[in-house]
C-alpha positions as CSV (number, residue, x, y, z in Angstrom):
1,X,46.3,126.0,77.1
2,X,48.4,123.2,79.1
3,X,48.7,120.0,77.3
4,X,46.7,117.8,79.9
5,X,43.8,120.5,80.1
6,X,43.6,120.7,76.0
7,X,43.4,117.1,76.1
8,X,40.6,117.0,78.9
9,X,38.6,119.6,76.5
10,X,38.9,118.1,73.4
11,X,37.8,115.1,75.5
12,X,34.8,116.6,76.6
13,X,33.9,118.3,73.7
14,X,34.3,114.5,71.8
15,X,31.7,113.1,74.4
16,X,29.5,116.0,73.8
17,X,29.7,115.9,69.9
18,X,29.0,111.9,70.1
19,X,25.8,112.5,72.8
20,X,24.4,115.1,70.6
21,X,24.9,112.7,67.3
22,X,22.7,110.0,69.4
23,X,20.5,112.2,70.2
24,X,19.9,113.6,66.7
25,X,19.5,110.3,65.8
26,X,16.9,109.1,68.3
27,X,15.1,112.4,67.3
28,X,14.8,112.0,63.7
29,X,14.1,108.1,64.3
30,X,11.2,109.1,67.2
31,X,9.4,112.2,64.8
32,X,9.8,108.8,62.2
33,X,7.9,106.6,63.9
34,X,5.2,109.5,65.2
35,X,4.5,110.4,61.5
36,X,4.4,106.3,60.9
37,X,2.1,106.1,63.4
38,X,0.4,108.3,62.0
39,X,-0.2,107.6,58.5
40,X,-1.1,104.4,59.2
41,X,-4.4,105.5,61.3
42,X,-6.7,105.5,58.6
43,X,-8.1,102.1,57.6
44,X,-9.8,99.2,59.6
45,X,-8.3,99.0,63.0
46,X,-7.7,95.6,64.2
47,X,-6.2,94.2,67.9
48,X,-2.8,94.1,66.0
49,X,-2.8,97.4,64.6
50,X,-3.7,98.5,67.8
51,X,-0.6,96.5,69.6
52,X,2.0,97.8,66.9
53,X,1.1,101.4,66.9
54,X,0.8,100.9,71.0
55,X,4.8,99.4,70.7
56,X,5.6,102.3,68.2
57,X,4.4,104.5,70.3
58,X,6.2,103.1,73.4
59,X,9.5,103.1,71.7
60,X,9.2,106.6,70.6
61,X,9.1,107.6,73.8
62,X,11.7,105.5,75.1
63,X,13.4,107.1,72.4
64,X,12.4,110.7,73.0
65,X,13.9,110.3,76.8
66,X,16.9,108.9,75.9
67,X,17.8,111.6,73.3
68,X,16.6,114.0,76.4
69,X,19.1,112.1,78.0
70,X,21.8,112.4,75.8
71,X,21.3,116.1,75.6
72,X,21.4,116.5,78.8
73,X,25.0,115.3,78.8
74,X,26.1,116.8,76.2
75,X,25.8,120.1,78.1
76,X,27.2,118.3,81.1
77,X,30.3,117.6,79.1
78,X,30.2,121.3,77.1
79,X,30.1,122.5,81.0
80,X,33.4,120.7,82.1
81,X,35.4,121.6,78.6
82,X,33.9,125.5,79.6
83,X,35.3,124.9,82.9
84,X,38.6,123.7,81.9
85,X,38.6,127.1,80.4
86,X,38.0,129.4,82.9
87,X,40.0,127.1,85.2
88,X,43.2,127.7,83.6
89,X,42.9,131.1,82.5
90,X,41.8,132.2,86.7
91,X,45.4,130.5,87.1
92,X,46.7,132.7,84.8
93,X,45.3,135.4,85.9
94,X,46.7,134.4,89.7
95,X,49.7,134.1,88.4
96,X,50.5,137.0,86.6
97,X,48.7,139.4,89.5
98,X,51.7,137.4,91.8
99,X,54.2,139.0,89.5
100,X,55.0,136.2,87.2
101,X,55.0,137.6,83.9
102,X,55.3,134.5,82.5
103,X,51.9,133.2,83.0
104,X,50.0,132.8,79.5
105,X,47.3,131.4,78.2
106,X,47.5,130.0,74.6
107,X,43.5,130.2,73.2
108,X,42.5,126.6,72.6
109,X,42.2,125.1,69.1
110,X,39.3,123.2,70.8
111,X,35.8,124.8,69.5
112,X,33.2,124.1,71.9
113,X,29.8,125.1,71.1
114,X,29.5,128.6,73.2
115,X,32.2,128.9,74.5
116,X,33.6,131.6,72.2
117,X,33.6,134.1,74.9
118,X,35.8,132.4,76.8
119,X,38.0,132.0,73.5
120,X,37.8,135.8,72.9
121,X,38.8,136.5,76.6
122,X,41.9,134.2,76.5
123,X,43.0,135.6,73.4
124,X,42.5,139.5,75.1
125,X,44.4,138.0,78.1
126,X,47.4,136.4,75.9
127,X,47.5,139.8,73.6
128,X,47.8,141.6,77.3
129,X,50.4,140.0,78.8
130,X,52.3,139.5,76.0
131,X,52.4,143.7,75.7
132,X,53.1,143.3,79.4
133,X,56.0,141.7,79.1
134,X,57.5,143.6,76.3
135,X,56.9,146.7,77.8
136,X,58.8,145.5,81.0
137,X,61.6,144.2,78.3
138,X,61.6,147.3,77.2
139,X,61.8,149.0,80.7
140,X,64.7,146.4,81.7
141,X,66.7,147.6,78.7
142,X,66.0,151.0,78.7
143,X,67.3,150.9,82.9
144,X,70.6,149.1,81.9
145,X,71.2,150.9,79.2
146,X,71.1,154.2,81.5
147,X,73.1,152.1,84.0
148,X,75.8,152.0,81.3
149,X,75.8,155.3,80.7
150,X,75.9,156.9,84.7
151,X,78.9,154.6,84.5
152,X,80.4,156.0,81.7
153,X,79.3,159.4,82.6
154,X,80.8,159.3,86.0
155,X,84.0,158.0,84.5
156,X,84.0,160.8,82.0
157,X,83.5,163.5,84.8
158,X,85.6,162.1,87.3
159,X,89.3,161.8,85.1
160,X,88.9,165.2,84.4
161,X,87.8,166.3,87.4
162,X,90.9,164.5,89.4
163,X,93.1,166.2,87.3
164,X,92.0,169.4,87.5
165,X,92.1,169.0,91.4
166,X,95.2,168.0,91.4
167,X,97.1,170.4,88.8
168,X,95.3,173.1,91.3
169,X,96.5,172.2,94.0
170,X,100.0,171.7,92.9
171,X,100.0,174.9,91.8
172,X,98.3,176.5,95.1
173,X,100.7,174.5,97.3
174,X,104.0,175.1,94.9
175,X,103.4,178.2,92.9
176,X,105.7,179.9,94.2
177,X,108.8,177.5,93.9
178,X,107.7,176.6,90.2
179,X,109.1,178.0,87.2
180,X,107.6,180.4,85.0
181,X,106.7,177.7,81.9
182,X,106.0,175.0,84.5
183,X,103.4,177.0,85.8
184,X,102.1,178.3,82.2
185,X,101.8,174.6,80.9
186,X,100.4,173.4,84.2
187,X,97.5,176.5,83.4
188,X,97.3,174.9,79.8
189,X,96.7,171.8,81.1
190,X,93.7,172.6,83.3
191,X,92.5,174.6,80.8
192,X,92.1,172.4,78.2
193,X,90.5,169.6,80.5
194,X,88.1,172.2,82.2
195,X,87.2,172.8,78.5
196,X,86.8,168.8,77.8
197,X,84.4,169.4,81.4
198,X,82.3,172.1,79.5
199,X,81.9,170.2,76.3
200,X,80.5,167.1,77.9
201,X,78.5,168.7,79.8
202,X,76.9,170.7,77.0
203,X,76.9,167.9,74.7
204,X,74.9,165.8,77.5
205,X,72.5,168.6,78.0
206,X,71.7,168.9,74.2
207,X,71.7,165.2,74.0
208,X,68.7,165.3,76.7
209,X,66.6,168.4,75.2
210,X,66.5,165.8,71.9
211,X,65.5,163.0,73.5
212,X,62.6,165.1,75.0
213,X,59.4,163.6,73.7
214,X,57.9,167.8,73.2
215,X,61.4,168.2,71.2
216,X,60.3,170.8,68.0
217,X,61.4,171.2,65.1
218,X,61.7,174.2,63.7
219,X,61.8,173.3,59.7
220,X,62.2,175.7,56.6
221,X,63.6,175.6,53.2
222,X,67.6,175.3,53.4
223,X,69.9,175.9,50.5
224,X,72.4,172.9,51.4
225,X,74.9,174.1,49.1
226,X,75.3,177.6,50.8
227,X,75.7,176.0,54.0
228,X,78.1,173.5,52.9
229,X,80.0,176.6,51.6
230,X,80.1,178.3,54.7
231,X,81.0,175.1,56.7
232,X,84.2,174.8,54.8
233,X,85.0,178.5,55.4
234,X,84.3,177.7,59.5
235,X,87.2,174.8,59.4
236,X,89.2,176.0,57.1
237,X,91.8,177.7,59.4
238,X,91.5,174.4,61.5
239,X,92.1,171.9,58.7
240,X,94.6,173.9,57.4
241,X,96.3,174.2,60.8
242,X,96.4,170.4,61.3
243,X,97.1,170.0,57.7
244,X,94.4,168.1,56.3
245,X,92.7,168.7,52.7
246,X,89.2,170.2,53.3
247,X,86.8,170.0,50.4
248,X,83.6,170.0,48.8
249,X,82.4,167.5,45.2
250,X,79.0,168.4,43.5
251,X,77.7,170.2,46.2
252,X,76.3,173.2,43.6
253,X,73.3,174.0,42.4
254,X,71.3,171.1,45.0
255,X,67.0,171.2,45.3
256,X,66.5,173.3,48.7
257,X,66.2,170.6,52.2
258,X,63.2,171.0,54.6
259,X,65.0,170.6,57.9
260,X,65.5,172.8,60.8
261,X,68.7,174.4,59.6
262,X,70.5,174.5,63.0
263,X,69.9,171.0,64.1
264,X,71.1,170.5,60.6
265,X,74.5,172.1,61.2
266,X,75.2,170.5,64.1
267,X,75.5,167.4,62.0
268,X,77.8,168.6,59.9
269,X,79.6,170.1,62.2
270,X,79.8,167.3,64.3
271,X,80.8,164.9,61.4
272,X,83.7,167.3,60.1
273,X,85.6,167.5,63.5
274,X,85.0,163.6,64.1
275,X,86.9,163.7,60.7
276,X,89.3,166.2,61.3
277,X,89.8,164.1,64.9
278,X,91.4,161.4,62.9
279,X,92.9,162.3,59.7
280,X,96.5,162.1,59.9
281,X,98.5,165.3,58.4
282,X,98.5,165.4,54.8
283,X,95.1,164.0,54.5
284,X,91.8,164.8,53.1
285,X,88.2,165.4,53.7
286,X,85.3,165.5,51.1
287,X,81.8,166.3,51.9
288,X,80.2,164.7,48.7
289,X,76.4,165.3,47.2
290,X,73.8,163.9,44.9
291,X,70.2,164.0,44.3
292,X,68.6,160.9,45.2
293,X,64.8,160.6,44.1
294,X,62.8,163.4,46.7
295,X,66.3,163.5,49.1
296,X,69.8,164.9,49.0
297,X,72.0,161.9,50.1
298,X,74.8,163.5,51.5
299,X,78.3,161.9,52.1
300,X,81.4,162.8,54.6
301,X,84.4,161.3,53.6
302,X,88.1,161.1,54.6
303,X,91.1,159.3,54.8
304,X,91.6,158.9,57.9
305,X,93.2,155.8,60.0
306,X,89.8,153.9,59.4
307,X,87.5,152.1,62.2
308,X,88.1,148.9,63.5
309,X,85.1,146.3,61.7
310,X,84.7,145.4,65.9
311,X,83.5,148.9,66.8
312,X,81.6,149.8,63.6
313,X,78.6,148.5,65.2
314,X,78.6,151.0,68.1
315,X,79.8,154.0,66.7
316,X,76.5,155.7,67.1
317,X,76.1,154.1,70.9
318,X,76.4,157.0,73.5
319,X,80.0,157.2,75.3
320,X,81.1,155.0,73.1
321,X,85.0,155.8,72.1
322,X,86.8,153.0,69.4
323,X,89.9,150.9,70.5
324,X,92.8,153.3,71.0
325,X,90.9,156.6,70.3
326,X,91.5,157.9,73.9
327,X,94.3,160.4,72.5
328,X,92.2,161.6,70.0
329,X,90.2,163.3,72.4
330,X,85.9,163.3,72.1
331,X,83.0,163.0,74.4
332,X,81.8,159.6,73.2
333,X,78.2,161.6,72.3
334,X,78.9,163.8,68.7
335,X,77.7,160.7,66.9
336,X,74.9,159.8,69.2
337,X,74.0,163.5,68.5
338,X,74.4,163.5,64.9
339,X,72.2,160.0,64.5
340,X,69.3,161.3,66.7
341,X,68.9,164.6,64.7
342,X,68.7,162.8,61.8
343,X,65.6,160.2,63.0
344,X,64.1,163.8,63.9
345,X,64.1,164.4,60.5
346,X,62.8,161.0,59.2
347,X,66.1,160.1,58.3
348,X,69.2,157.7,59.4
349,X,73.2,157.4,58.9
350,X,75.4,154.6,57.8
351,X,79.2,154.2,58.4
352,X,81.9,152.4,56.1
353,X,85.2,152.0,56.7
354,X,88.4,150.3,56.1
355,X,91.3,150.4,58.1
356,X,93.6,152.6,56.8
357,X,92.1,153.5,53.9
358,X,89.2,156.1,56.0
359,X,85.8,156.4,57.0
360,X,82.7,157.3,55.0
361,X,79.3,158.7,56.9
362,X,76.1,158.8,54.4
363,X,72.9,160.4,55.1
364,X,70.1,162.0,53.4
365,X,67.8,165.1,53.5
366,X,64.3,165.6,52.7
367,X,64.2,167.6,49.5
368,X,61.3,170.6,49.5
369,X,59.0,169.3,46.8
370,X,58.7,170.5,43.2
């Protein structure tokens, strides 16, 4: 309630309280002097008797029409604090059909006798527009958040893309006059960016079907160990090829996960080439395990050149690529993929990392009870 209306009403309501005081009062002193009156009936009656009981009488009723009086005003005055009310909250109501989501109406501290409907319905109206506006906050961030990311998607698409074109067309316009290896590494080239095309593209797709709000799960007892086994037989050749250290540390004999095992993988998988991405030769990777109350906590470590402390915080934002990661290749979306699988599940993921000393993700798994 505005500051000049809550005064008005507690105003009001301080007239009111005072009228209906005097008029208590004058009631208790009329019903008095009745009963006085009264009692003193019996007896000889005399002239004076008469005249006082006749003034008694008098004043009682003088007294009974003021406190009618008084009365009367009170509910005048419990009428205008009422009003004062309604007034303000009909503004608010204007306002806020107008579009002004800022129009609100703070339930007065001000009791007024009966008038707790009104309190009830500006508390209902305050409750409403305050999820009104935080559902439009919501909305506003949700819209520039996929502002961002057309953005970034279109520049994703489009460098490729340009490229593509215009190793194409060199070749279509030139081929002949090129040399053999020209024309082989010019094929390399717009194969391996025609491949960057297809992984965005499918990464984006899966990215959608998990944001769907029907996305299933398809959950079932998982042996984490085995698959952790097989996972480091699936990069092997690649970490050995780019001559990185691929391991595994009390990873045996693990309580079985409930998860839906292929959503699961994709994790890992996702986590191991992020790692493999940027570890320098001669480095190493360690998927580490441990039991941790009804969960597996589950860590992916490696030495790696580290992540700046500026970008830590939006590693798991989608399109987002560190300072000076642009050679190392990457959509911008295997982490966003990896962090949303894991909420699926109940779960979340943490990063630490120190420049030059490697990066460390952490998450856990629901154990199958018993």
């Amino acid at each position: 309630m505005s500051a000049e209306h809550a005064r008005s009403a507690k105003r009001y309501t301080l007239f009111a309280a005072i009228c209906l005081a005097g008029a208590t009062i004058l009631t208790v002193a009329t019903v008095a002097i009745v009963f006085h009156c009264i009692a003193q009936l019996g007896g000889e009656i005399t002239p004076a008797k008469l005249s006082l009981h006749g003034n008694l009488l008098r004043a009682a009723g003088v007294g009974a029409a003021l406190s009618l009086v008084l009365v009367i005003k009170a509910a005048f005055f419990v009428f205008l604090a009422r009003r004062l009310h309604l007034r303000e909250l009909a503004d608010a109501i204007r306002y806020f059909g107008s579009g002004d989501l800022t129009a609100q109406v703070t339930p007065s501290k001000v009791e007024t006798r009966g008038a707790g409907d009104i309190n009830e319905l500006q508390t209902n109206f305050a409750v409403m527009t305050e999820r009104v506006a935080e559902k439009v906050r919501q909305l506003t961030l949700a819209e520039d958040s996929l502002r961002s990311s057309v953005a970034e998607l279109s520049h994703d698409l489009r460098t490729p893309l340009a490229l593509l074109r215009g190793y194409v067309e060199t070749l279509l316009e030139k081929g002949a006059a090129l040399p053999s290896g020209e024309q082989q590494e010019y094929l390399r080239i717009t194969l391996r960016h025609a491949a960057k095309l297809e992984r965005l593209v499918s990464e984006l797709f899966e990215l959608t079907e998990l944001d769907a709000p029907d996305v299933h799960l398809e959950c079932a007892p998982l042996a984490l160990d085995d698959l952790i086994e097989d996972l480091i037989g699936q990069f092997a050749l690649h970490a050995q090829a780019v001559g990185v250290h691929l391991s595994r540390d009390n990873c045996k004999s693990l309580p079985l996960v409930f998860v839906d095992a292929r959503l699961v993988e994709r994790v890992f998988e996702n986590l191991i080439e992020n790692a493999l991405r940027f570890t320098p030769r001669g480095g190493t990777i360690t998927i580490g395990c441990r039991v941790d109350g009804g969960a597996v906590e589950t860590q992916i470590r490696d030495s790696g050149k580290g992540i700046d402390p500026r970008d830590l915080p939006q590693v798991f934002d989608r399109f987002y690529r560190a300072r000076d990661s642009e050679k190392f290749g990457g959509s911008g979306l295997g982490l966003a993929i990896v962090k949303r699988i894991l909420q699926l599940h109940g779960s979340d993921i943490s990063v630490s990392s120190r420049a030059g000393t490697g990066t460390t993700f952490t998450f856990s798994l629901p154990a199958v009870p018993g």
